[in-house]
C-alpha positions in Angstrom: 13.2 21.5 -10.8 10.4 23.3 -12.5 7.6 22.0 -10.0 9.7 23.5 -6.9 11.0 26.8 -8.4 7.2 27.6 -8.9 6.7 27.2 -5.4 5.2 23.7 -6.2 5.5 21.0 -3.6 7.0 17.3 -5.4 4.9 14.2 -4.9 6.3 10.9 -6.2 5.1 7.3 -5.6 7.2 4.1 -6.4 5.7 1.7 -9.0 3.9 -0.7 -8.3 4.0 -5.1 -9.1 2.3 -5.7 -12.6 1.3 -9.0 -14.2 3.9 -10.8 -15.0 6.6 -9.1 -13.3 6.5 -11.6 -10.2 6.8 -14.4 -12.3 10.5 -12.9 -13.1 12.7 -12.9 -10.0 15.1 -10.2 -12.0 12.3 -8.2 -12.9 11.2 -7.7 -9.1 14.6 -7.0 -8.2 14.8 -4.3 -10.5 11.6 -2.8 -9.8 12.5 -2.6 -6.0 16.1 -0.6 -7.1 14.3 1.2 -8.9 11.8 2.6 -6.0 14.9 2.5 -4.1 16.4 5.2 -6.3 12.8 7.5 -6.4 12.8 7.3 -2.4 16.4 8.3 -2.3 15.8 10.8 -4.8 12.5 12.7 -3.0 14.6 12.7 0.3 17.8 14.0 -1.0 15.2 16.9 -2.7 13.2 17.3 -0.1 10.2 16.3 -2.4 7.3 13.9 -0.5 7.5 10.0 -1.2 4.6 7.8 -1.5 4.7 4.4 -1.4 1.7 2.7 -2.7 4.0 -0.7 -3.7 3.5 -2.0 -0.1 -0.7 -1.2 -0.5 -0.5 -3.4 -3.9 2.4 -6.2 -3.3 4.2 -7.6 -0.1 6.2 -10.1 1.0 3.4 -12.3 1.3 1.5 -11.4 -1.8 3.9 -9.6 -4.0 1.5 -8.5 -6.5 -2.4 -7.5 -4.9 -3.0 -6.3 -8.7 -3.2 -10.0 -10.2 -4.5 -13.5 -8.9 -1.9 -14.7 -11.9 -4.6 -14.6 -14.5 -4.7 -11.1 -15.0 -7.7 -9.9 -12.9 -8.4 -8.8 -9.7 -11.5 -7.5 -9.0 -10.7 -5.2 -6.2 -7.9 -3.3 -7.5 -7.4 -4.2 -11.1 -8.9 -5.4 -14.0 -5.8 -6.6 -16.3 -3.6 -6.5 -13.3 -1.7 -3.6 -14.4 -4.0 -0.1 -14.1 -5.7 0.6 -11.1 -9.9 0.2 -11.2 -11.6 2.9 -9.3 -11.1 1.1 -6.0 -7.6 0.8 -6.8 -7.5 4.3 -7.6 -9.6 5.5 -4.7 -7.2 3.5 -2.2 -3.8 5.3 -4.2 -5.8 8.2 -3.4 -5.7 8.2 -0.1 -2.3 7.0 0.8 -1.5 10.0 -1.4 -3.3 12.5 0.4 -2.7 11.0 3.8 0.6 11.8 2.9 0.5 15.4 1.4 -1.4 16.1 4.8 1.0 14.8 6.9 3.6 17.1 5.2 0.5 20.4 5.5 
């Protein structure tokens, strides 16, 4: 409420899979209500909605951050925060976004 009665714009992104959290059906299930509720906030606010949980898990590989060991080289290194590739690629789904909305 802050943010926009500066003139801000609101950017949000959904969380993404982490290690572990796959392994627990309830815990996915959760995860996705809960981006559920951030994308359904940001549209009844008008604020712009980002979702990076499809660039790191999908149906076919629900979590990109972990190989189940706790490492993937290309996005993360204990399969919970993002590397710099990881980061750069959040990056720019974020600012594809943000231009999208300019």
């Amino acid at each position: 409420e802050k943010a926009v009665a500066a003139g801000l714009k609101v950017v949000m992104t959904d969380n993404t899979p982490a290690l572990g959290a796959i392994i627990i059906a309830s815990e996915m299930v959760k995860l996705k209500e809960l981006n559920s509720l951030i994308a359904e906030y940001c549209a009844a606010n008008g604020h712009l909605f980002v979702q990076l949980y499809s660039v790191f898990g999908d149906s076919t590989n629900p979590d990109k951050l972990s190989d189940g060991l706790g490492t993937t080289p290309d996005y993360s290194a204990d399969g919970l925060h993002l590397n710099p590739a990881g980061s750069i690629l959040a990056a720019q789904k974020i600012k594809a976004v943000m231009d999208a909305y300019r």
